[in-house]
N, C-alpha and C positions, 0 to 999 in steps of 0.2 A: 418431504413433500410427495415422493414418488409419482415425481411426472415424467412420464417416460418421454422424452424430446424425437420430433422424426426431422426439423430444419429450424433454421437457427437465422436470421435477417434483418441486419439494421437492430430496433430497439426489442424487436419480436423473438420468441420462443414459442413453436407450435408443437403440439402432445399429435402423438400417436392415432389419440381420436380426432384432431383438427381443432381443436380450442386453442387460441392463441392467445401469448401472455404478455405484456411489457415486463421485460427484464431491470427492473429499477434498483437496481442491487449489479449491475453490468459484473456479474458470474463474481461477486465479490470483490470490486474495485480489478477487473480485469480485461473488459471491452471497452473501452474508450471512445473507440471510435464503432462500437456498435460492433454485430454478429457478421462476421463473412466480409471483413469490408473489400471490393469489389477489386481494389488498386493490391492489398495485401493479397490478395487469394490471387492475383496473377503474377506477384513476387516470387509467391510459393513453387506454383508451377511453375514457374521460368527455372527458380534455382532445384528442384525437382528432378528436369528435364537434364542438367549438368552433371551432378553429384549428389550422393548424400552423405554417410560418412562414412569417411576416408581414413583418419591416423587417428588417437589419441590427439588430447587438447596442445596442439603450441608444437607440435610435430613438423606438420606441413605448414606452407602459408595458404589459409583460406579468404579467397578475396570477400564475400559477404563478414567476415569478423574484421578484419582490415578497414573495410567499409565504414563500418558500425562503427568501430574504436573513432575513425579518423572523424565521423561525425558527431561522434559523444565531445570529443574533445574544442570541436567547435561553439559546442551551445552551452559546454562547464564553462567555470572558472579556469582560468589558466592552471591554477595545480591541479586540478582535477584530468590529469592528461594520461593516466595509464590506465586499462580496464580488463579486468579480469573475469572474462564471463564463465556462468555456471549454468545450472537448471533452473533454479527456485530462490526464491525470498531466503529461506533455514539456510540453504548454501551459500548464499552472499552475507548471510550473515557470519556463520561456521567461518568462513571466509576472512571473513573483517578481522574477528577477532583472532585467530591467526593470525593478522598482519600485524596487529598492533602489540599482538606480545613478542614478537619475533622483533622487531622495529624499535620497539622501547626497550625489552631485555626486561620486562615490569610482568604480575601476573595481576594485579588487582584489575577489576571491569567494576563500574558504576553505572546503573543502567534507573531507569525510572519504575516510581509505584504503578502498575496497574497497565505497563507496558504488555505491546503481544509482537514477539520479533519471529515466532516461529514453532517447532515441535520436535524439534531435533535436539539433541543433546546440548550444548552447547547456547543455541538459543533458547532452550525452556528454559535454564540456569537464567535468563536471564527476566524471567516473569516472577512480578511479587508474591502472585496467591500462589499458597503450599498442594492447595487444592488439584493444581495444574502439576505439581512439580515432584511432590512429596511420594507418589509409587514409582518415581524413576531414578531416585538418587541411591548411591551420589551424584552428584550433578558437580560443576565448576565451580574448584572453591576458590578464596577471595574474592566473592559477587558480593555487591551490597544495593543498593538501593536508596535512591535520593526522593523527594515529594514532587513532582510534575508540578511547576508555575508558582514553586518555594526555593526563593533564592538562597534564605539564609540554609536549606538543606544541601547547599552544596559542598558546605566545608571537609564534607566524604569524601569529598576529592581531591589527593594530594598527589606529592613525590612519588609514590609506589603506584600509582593508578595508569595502567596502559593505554586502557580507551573508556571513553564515557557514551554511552548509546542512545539517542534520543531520537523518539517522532516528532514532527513538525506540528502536526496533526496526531493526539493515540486514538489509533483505531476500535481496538476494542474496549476501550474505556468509555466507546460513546459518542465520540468524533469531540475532543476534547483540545480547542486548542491553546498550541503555546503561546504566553508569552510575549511579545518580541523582548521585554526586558529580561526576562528568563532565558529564554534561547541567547542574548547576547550576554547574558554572565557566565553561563554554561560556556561559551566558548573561548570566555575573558579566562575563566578557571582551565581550563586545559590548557592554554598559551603560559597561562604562569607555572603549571605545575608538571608540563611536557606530555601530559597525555594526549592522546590522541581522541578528535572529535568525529565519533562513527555516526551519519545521522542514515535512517533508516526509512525510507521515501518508497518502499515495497507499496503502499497502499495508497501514497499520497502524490506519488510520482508521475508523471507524463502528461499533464495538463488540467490533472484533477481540482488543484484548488483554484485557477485559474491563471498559475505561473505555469510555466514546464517542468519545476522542480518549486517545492513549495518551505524552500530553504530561504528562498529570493527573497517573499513576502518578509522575511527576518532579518535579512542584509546579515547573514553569517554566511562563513564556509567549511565544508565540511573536510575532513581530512582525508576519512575514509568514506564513500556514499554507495548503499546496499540501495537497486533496484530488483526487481520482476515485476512481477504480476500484472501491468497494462505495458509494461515494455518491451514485450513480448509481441506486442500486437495477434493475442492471442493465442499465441505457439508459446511453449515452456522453457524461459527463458531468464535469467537474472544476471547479476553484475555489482562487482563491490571494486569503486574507484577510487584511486589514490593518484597520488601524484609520481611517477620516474623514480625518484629518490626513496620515498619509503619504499612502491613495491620493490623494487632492486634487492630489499633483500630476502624475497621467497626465490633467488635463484641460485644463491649458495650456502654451503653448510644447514643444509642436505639440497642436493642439489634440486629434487623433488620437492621444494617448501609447501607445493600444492600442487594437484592434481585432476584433472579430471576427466573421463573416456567422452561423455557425451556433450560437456560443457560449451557453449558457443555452438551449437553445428549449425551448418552453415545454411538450414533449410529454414529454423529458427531467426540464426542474425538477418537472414534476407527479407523474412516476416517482420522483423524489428527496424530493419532501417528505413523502407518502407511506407510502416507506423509512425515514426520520427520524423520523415520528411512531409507526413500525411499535417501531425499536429504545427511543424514549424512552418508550414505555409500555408493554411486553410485559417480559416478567423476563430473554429470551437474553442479553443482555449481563451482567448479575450471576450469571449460572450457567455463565460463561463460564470463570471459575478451578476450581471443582468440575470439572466437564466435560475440564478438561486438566490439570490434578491424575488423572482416570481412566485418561488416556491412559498420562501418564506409569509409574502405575502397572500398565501391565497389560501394556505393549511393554518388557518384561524379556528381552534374551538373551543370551548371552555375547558374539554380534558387535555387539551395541550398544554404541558407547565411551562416549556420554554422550549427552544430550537439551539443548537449547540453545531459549532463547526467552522466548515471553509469552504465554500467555493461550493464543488456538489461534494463534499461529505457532509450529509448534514443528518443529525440526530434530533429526532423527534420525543421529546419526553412525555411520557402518560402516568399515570397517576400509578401504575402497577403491572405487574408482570403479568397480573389475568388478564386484565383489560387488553393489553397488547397483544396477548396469544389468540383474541376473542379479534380483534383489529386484522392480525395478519393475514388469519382464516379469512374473514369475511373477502378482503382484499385479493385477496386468491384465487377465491371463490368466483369474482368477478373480475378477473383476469389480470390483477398487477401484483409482482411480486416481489414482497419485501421482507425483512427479517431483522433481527436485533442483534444483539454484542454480548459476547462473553462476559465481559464483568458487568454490563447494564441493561438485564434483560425486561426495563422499563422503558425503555428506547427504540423509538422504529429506526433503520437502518436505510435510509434514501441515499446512494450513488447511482444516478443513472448515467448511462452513457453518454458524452458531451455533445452527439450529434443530435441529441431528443431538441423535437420543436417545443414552440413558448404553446402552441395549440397541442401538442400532445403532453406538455406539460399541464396544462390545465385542466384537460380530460382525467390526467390520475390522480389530481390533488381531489378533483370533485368525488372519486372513488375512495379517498382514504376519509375523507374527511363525513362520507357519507358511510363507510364501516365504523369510522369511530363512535360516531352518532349510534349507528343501528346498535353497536354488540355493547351495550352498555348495560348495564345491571339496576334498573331503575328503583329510584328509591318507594319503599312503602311503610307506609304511614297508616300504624292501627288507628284508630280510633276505638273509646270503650263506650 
C-alpha cells in the first residue's frame, strides 16, 4: 500500500500527508484494543523508566513476566498454568512443538489443510500448500495433514502422533470456522491416542471472537496454547502454555530445552498485562457478537456470496479475486483499510479493532458496500 504512517490512535492510521484511515484489519488481528491505547502507553513508560533488558530469558526474576504468567494463569484452565514466553506467533509455535516431542518421546505432528501457523521452519512444515513450503525444504518430516471440519479425517492420528495443531478460527483460509463437533473429536483423538492438543489462538486470541480465548466458544482444552499477535497489546510478544507437568520437561536432558535472549522482556509483558487487565475488565469483548452481528447485517449486496467467521473475524466473499483487488483499492482510496487471505484471495478481510463504535461501524460498511457497488465490471449486452 505504501502509506507511509506519521501517528497511529484508537481505530485511526494517519499518512505522512494527513489523510487518515480506519484500520479494519487492526495491523493483522494485532490492535485490539486499538492504536496507542492511552493505559498501555503509560505501562510502557512506567516499566521504561525501571529496566529494560537485563539477563537472558529465566536468568533473573522479572516482576512484569511473573505478573503476566500469574495472570494468564488465572483466566486459563487450570492445566493451563506454566507460560513460556517468546517474541512472535512462529516462536510459540517452533515452541509448542518442541514441547510435545520432547513430552511424548513421539515425532509425528498432524496439523490442518489450508492452516497458516507462521514462516519459520518448523511452522511452515506445518502449511498444506507446497506453494508456500516447497523452495524451503526440507522441512519437518512426519507432518501430515488432516481436512479442517472432517471428522472422519482424523484417523491420521494415532499412537506415534506428538501434537495435533488446530485454529479455532483458520485465519488465512478465510476466517473459516470450526466445528465444535470437530474441535471436540479433535480433542477426544488426542486423549485416546496420547498426543498432545496444540491450539493455535495467535490470531484468534484476546478477545477476538468474543470469548478471551476462542477455545471456550468449543468447551475444549488445549494442552499446549500458542499466543501473540493481540497479546502483546501491541509490543512483540508471544506465548505457548502448558501445564507444570509437561513443560518440566524443557528443563532437563539438555538442560537448555529452550531458549530465548529477548523473549518475555519485560517492557513487552508490562504492555501485555496491562492489555489483559484492559480486555478482562472493560465490556469490548462481550459486545463483540452485537458489534459483528451489525456488520453482518448492514454489508448486504448482491456480490456478497456469503460472510464466514467469528465474532470480528469475519470473511467477506466476492465473486473473484479481480473484484476484490478493484473493492480494496476503492476502499482505500476512501480511507478504510482492508485486505484478503492467503489461500482466499476472493475474501475481504474485516478484523477491526474491538473498541470501534456501532456508528463507526456503520460509516465503513457504507464505504465497502459503496466500493463494491462502484468497482464492478458492468455487464454489456450487444445488440445486432
Amino acid at each position: 500500500m505504501a502509506l507511509e504512517i506519521k501517528k497511529a490512535q484508537g481505530i485511526y492510521l494517519t499518512t505522512t500527508e494527513g489523510k487518515r484511515y480506519v484500520d479494519l484489519i487492526s495491523g493483522i488481528g494485532v490492535s485490539n484494543l486499538g492504536h496507542r491505547n492511552h493505559r498501555v502507553a503509560q505501562a510502557i513508560r512506567k516499566q521504561v523508566g525501571k529496566y529494560w533488558h537485563t539477563m537472558v530469558y529465566g536468568e533473573y526474576i522479572q516482576s512484569p513476566q511473573v505478573k503476566l504468567a500469574t495472570k494468564l494463569s488465572k483466566v486459563l484452565p487450570d492445566s493451563l498454568d506454566s507460560t513460556y514466553f517468546v517474541n512472535s506467533g512462529s516462536e510459540a509455535i517452533e515452541g509448542a512443538l518442541k514441547l510435545a516431542k520432547r513430552y511424548t518421546g513421539r515425532t509425528k505432528f498432524v496439523a490442518m489443510k489450508n492452516a497458516y501457523h507462521g514462516s519459520s521452519t518448523g511452522a511452515l512444515s506445518l502449511m498444506s500448500d507446497p506453494y508456500f513450503s516447497n523452495p524451503y525444504r526440507p522441512l519437518l518430516p512426519d507432518t501430515y495433514f488432516a481436512n479442517y471440519n472432517d471428522i472422519e479425517s482424523l484417523d491420521i492420528i494415532d499412537n506415534q502422533t506428538a501434537g495435533v495443531v488446530v485454529e479455532i478460527v483458520q485465519g488465512e483460509a478465510g476466517y473459516i470456522k470450526g466445528d465444535h463437533a470437530f474441535l471436540k473429536a479433535v480433542e477426544q483423538k488426542c486423549k485416546q491416542t496420547g498426543a498432545l492438543l496444540i491450539v493455535d489462538e495467535i490470531q484468534s486470541g484476546m478477545g477476538r471472537t468474543g470469548k478471551l480465548f476462542a477455545f471456550e466458544h468449543a468447551n475444549i482444552t488445549p494442552d499446549i496454547l500458542c499466543l501473540a499477535k493481540a497479546f502483546g497489546g501491541g509490543m512483540p510478544l508471544g506465548a505457548f502454555i502448558a501445564s507444570k507437568e509437561v513443560m518440566h520437561c524443557l528443563s532437563h536432558d539438555p538442560v537448555l530445552g529452550h531458549i530465548t535472549t529477548f523473549g518475555g522482556h519485560p517492557v513487552c509483558c508490562a504492555a501485555a498485562l496491562e492489555n489483559l487487565n484492559i480486555l478482562t475488565k472493560s465490556p469490548y469483548i462481550t459486545e463483540v457478537e452485537a458489534k459483528s452481528q451489525l456488520f453482518r447485517d448492514l454489508l448486504v449486496h448482491k456480490d456478497i456470496q456469503e460472510i464466514t467467521g467469528l465474532g470480528f473475524m469475519l470473511g467477506v466473499q466476492l465473486e473473484s479475486k479481480e473484484h476484490l483487488h478493484r473493492v480494496v483499492n476503492e476502499c482505500i482510496k476512501n480511507g478504510v483499510i482492508i485486505d484478503w487471505f492467503l489461500y482466499a484471495e476472493d475474501k475481504l478481510r474485516i478484523a477491526p479493532p474491538l473498541i470501534i463504535t456501532e456508528g463507526q461501524i456503520k460509516k465503513v460498511c457504507k464505504v465497502i458496500v459503496n466500493a463494491i457497488e462502484s468497482s464492478q465490471i458492468p455487464n454489456v449486452i450487444s445488440s445486432e
